[in-house]
DSSP file (Angstrom, degrees, kcal/mol; ACC not computed):
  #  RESIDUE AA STRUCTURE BP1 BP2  ACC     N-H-->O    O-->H-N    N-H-->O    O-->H-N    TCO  KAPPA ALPHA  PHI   PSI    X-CA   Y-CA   Z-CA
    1    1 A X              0   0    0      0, 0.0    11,-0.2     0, 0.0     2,-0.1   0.000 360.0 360.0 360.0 137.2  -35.1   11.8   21.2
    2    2 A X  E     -A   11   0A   0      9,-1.8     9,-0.6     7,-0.0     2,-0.3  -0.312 360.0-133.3 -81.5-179.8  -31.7   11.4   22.3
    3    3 A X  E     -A   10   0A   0      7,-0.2     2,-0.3    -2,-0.1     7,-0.3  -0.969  22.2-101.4-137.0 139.3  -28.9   13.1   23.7
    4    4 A X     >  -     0   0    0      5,-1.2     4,-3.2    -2,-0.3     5,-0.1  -0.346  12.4-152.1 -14.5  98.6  -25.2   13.5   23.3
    5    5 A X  T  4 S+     0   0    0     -2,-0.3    -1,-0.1     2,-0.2    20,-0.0   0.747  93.3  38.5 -57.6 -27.6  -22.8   11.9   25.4
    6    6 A X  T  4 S-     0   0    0      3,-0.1    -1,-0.2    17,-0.1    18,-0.0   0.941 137.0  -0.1 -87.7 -63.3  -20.3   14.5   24.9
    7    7 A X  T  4 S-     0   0    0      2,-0.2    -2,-0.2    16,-0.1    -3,-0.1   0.091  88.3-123.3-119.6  37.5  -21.9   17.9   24.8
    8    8 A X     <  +     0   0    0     -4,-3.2     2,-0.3     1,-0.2    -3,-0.1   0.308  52.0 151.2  72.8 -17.8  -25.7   17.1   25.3
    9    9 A X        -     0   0    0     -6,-0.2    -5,-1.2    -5,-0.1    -1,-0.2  -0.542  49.8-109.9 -83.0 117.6  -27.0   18.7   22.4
   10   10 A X  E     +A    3   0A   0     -2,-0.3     2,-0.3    -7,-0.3    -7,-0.2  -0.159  40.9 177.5 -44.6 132.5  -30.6   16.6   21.3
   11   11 A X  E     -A    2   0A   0     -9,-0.6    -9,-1.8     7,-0.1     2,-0.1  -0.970  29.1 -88.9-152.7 144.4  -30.6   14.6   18.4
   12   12 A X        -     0   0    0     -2,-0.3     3,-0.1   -11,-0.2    -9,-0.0  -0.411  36.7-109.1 -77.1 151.4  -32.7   12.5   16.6
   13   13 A X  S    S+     0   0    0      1,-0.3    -1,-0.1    -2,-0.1     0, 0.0   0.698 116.4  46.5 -12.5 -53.9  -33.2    8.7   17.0
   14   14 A X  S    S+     0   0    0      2,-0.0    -1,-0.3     0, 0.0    -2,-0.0   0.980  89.5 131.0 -79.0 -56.0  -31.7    7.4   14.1
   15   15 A X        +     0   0    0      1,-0.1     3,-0.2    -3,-0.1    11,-0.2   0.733  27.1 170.3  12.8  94.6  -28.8    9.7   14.9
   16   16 A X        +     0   0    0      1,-0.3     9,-3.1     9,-0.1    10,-1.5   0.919  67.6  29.6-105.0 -31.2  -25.2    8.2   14.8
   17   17 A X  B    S-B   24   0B   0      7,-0.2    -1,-0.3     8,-0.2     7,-0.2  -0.958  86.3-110.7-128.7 127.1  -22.9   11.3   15.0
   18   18 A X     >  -     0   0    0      5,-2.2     4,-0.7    -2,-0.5    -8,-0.1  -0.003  14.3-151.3  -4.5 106.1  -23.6   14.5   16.7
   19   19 A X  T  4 S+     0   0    0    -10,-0.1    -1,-0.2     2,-0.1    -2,-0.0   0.115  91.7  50.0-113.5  52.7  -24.1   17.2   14.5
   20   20 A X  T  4 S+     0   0    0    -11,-0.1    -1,-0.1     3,-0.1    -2,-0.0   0.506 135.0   7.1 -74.1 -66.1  -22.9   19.9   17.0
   21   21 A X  T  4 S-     0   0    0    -12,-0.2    -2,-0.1     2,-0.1    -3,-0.0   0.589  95.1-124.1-114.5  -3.2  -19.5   18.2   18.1
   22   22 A X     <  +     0   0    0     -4,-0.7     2,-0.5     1,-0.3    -3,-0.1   0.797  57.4 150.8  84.1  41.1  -19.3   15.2   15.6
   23   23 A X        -     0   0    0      1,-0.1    -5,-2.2     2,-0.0    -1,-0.3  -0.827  47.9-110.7-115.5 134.0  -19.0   13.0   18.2
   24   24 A X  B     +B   17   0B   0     -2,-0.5    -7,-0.2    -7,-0.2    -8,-0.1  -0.326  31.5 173.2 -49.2 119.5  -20.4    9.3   17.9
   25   25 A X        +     0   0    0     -9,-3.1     2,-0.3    -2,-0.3    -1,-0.2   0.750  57.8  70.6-123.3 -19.6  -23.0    8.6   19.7
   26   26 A X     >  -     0   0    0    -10,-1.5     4,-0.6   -11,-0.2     5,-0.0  -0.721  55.5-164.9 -67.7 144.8  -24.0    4.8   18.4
   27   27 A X  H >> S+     0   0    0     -2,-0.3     4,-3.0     2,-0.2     3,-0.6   0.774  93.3  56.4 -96.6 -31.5  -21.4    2.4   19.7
   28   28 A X  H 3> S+     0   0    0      1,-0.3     4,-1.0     2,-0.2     5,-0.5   0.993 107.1  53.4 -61.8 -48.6  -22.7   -0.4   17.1
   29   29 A X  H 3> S+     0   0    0      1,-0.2     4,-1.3     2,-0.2     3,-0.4   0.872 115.0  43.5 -37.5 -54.6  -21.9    2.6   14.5
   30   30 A X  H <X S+     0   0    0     -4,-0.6     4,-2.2    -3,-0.6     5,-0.2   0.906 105.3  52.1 -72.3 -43.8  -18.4    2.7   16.0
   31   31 A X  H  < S+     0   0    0     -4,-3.0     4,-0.4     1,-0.3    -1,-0.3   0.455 102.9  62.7 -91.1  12.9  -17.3   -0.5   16.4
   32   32 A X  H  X S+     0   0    0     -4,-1.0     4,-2.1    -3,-0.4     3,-0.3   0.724 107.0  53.9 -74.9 -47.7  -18.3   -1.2   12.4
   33   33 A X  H  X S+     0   0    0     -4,-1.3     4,-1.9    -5,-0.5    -2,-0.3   0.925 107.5  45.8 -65.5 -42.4  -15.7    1.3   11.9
   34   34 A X  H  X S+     0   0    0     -4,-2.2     4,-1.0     2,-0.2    -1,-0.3   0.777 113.1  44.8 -51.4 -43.8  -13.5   -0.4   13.7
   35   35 A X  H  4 S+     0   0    0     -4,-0.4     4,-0.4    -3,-0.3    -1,-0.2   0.756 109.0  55.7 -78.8 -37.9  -14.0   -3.6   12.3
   36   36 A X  H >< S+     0   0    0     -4,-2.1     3,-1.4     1,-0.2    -2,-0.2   0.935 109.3  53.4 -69.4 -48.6  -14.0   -2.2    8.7
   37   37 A X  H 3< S+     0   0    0     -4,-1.9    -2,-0.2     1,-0.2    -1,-0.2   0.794 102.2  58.9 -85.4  -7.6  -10.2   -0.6    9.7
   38   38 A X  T 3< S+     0   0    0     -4,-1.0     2,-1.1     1,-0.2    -1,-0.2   0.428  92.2  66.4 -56.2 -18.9   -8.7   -3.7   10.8
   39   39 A X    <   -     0   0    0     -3,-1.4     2,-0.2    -4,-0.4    -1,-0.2  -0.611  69.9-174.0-117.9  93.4   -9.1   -5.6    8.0
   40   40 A X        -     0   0    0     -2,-1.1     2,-0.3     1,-0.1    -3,-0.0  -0.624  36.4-109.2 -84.1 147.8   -6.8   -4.2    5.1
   41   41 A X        -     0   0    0     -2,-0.2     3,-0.4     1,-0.1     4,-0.1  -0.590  22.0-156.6 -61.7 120.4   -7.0   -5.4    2.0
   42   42 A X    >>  +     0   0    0     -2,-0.3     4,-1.7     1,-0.2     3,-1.4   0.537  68.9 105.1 -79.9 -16.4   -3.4   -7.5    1.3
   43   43 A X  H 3> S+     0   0    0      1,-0.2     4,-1.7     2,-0.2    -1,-0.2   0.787  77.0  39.1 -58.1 -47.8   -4.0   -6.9   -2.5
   44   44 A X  H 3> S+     0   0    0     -3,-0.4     4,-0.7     2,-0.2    22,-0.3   0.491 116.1  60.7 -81.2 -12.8   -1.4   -4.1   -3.4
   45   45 A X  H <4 S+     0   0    0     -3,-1.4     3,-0.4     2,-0.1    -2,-0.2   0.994 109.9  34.0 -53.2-105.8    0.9   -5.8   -1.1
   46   46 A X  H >X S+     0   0    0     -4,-1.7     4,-1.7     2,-0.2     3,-1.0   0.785 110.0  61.7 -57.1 -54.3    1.0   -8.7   -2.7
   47   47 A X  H 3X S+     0   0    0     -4,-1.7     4,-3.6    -5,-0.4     5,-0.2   0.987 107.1  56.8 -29.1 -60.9    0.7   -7.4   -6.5
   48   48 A X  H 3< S+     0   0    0     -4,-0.7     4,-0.4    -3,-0.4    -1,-0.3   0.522 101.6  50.1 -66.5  -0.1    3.9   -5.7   -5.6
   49   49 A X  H <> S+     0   0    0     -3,-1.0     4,-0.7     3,-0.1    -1,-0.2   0.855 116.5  42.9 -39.7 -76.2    5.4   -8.7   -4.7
   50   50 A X  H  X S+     0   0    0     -4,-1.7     4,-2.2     2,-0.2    -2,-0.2   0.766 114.7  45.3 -31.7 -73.9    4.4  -10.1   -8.0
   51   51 A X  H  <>S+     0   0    0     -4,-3.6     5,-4.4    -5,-0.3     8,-0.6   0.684 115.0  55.2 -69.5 -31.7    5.1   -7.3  -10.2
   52   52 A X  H >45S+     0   0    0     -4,-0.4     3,-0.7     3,-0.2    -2,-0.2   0.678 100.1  49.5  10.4 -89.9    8.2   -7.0   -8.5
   53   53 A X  H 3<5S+     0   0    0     -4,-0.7    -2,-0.2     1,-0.3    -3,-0.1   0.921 114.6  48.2 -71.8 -53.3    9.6  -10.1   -8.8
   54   54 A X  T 3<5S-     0   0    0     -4,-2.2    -1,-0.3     1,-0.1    -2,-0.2   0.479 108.9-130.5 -69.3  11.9    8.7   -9.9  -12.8
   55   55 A X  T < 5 +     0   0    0     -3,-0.7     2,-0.3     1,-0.1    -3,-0.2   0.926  53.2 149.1  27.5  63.6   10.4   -6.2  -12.6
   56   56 A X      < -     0   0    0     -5,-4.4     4,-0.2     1,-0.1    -1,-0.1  -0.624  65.2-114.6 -92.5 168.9    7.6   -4.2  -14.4
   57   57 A X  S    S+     0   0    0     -2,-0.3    -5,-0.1     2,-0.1    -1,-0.1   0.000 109.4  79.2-105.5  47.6    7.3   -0.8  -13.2
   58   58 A X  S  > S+     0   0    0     -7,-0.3     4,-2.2     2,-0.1     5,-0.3   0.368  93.3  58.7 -96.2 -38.4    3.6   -1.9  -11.7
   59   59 A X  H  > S+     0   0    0     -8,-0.6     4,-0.9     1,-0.2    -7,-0.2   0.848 107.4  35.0 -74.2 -17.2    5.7   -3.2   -9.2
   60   60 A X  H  4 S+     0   0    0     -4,-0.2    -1,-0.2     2,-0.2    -2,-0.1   0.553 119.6  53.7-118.1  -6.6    7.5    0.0   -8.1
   61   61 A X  H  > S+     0   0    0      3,-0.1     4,-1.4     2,-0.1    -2,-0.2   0.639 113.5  44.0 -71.4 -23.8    4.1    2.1   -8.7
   62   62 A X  H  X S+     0   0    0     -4,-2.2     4,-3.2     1,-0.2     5,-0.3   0.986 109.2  54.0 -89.0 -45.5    2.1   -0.3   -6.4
   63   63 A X  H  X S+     0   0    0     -4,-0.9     4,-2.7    -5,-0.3     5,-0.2   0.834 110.2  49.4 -47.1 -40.5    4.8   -0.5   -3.6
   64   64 A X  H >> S+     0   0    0      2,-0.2     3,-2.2     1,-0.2     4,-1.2   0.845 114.7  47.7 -56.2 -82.1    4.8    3.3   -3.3
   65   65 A X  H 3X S+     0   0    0     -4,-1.4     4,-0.9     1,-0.3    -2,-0.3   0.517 109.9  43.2 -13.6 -53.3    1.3    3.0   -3.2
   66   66 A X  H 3X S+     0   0    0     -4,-3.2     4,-2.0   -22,-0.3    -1,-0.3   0.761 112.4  57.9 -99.6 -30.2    0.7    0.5   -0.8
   67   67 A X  H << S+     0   0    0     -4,-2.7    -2,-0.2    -3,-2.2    -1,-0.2   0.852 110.1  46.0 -40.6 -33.8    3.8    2.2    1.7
   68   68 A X  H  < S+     0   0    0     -4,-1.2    -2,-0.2    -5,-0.2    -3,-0.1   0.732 127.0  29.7 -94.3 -31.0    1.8    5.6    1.7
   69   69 A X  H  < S+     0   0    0     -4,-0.9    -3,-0.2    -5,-0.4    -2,-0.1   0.978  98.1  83.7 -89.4 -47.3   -1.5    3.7    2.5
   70   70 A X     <  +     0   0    0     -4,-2.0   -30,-0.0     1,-0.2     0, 0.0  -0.196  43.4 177.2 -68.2 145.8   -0.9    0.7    4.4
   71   71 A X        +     0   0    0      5,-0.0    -1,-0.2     0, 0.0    -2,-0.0   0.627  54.3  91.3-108.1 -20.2   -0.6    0.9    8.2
   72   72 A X  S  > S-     0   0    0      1,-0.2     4,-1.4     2,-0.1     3,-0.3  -0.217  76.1-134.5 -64.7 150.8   -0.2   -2.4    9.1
   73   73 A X  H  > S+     0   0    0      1,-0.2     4,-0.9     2,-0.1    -1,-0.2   0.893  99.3  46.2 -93.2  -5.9    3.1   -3.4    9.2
   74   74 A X  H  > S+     0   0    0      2,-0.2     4,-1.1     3,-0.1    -1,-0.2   0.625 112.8  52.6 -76.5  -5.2    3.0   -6.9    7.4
   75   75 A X  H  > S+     0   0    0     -3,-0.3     4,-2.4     2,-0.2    -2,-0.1   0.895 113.2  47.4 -61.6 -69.4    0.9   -5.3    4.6
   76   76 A X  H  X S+     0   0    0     -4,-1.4     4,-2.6     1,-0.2    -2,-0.2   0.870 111.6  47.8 -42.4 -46.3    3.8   -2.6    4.5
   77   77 A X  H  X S+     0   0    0     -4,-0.9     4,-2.0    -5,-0.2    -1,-0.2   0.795 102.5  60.1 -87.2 -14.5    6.6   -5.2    4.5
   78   78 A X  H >X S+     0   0    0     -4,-1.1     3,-2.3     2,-0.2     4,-0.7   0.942 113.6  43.8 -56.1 -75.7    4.8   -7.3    1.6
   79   79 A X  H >X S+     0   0    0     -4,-2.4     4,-2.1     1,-0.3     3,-0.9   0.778 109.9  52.6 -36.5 -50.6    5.4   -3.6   -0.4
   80   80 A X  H 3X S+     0   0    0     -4,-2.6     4,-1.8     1,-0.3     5,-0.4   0.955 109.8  49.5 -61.2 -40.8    9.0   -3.1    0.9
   81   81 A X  H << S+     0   0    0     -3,-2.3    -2,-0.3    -4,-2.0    -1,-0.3   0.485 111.3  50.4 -81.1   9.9   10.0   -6.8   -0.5
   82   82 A X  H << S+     0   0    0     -3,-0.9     4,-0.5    -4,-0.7    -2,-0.2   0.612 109.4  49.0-103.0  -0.8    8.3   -5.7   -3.7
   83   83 A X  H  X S+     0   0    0     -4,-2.1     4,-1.4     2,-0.2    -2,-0.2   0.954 114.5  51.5 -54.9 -66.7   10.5   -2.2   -3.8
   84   84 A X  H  X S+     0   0    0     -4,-1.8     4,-2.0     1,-0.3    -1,-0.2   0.711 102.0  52.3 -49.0 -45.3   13.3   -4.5   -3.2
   85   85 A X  H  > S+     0   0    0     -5,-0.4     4,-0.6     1,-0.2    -1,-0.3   0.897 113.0  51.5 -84.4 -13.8   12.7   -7.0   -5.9
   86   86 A X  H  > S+     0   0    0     -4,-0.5     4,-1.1     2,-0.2    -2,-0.3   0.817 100.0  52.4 -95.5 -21.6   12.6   -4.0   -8.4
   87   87 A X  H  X S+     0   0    0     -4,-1.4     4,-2.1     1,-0.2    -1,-0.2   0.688 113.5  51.3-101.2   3.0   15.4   -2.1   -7.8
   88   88 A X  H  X S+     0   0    0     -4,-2.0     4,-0.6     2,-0.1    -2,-0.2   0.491 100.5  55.3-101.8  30.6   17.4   -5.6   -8.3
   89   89 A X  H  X S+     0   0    0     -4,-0.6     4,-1.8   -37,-0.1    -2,-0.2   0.754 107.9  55.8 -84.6 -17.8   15.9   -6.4  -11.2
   90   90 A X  H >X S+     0   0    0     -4,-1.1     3,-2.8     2,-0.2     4,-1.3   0.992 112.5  44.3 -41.6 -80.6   17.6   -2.5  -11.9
   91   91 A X  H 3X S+     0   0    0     -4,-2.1     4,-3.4     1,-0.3     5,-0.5   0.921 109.4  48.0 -41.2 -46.3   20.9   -3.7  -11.0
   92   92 A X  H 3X S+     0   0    0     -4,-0.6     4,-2.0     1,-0.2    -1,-0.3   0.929 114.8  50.9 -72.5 -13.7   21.0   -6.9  -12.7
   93   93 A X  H <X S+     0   0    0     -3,-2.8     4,-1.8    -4,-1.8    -1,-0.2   0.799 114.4  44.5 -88.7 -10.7   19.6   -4.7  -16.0
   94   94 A X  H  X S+     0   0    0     -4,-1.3     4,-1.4     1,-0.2     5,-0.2   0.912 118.6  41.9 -88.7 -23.6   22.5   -2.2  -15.5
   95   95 A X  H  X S+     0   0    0     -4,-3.4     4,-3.1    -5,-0.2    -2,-0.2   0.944 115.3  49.4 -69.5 -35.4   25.0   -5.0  -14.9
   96   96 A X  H >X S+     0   0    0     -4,-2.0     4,-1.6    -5,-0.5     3,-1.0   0.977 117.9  42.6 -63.4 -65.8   23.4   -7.1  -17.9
   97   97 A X  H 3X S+     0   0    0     -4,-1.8     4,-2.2     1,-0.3    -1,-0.3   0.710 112.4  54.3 -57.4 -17.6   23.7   -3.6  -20.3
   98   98 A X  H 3X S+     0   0    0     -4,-1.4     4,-3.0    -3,-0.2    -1,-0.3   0.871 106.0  48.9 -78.5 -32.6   27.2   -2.8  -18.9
   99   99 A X  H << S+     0   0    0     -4,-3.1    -2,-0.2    -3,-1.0    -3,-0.1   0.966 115.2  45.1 -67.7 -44.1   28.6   -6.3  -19.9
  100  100 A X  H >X S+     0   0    0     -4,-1.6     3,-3.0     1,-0.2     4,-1.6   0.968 113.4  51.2 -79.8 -35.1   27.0   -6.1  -23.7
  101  101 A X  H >< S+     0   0    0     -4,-2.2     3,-0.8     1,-0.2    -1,-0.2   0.965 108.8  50.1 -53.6 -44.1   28.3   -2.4  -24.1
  102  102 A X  T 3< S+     0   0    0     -4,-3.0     4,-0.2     1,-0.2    -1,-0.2   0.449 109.9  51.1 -89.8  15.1   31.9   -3.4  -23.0
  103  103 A X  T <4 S+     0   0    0     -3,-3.0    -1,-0.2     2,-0.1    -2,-0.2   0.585  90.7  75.9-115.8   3.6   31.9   -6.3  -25.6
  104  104 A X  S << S+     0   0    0     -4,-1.6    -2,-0.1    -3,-0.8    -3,-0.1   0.374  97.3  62.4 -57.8  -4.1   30.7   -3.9  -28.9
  105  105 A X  S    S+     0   0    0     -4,-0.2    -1,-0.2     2,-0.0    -2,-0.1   0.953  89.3  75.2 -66.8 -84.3   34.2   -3.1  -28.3
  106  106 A X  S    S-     0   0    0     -4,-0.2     2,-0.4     1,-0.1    -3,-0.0   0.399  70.5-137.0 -75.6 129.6   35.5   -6.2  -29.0
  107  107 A X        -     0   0    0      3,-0.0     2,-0.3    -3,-0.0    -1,-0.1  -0.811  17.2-135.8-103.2 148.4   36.1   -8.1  -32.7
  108  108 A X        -     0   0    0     -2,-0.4     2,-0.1     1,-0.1     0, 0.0  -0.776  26.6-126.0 -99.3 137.4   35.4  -11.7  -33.0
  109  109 A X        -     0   0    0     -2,-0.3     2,-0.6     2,-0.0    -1,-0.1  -0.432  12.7-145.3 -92.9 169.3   38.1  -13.2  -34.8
  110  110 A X              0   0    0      1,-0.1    -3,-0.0    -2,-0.1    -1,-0.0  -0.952 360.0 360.0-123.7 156.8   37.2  -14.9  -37.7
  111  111 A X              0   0    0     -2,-0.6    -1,-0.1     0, 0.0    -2,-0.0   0.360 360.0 360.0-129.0 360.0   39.6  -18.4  -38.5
């Protein structure tokens, strides 16, 4: 048997967290965790990038996404440059739609 490093309370062998105060009591157990939250995945990141660039709106669902999850902050700035490539492909589609509505005006002469 073991014991809790935090509040003592006896626990079995295999034991990795406390189930009084829910405190870890393997370090190998912790430092997995650790190792496991250090490495994000770049993938939603970079999709928004991607998706982005091509102005889908994959690109401006994943970029939310991957701001609200990611903590790192180059994970986070891949997402913000794909935010950014989607709302100008917005601008260039309102400029593009503004230019053909204000020639539907216009009559082509014929000679």
């Amino acid at each position: 048997m073991k014991y809790c490093t935090k509040c003592g309370a006896e626990l079995v062998d295999e034991a990795v967290v406390c189930t009084k105060c829910g405190c870890i009591v393997d370090p190998s157990f912790q430092m997995q965790q650790t190792q496991k939250s250090e490495k994000e995945s770049t993938a939603i990141g970079i999709l928004a990038i991607v998706f982005g660039a091509l102005g889908g709106i994959v690109g401006l669902i994943l970029s939310i996404v991957g701001i609200c999850i990611y903590k790192e902050p180059a994970n986070r700035r891949n997402c913000y440059i794909g935010l950014g490539l989607f709302i100008a492909w917005i601008f260039i589609f309102i400029i593009y739609y503004a230019v053909i509505i204000s020639t539907l005006g216009t009559t082509i002469p014929y000679y």
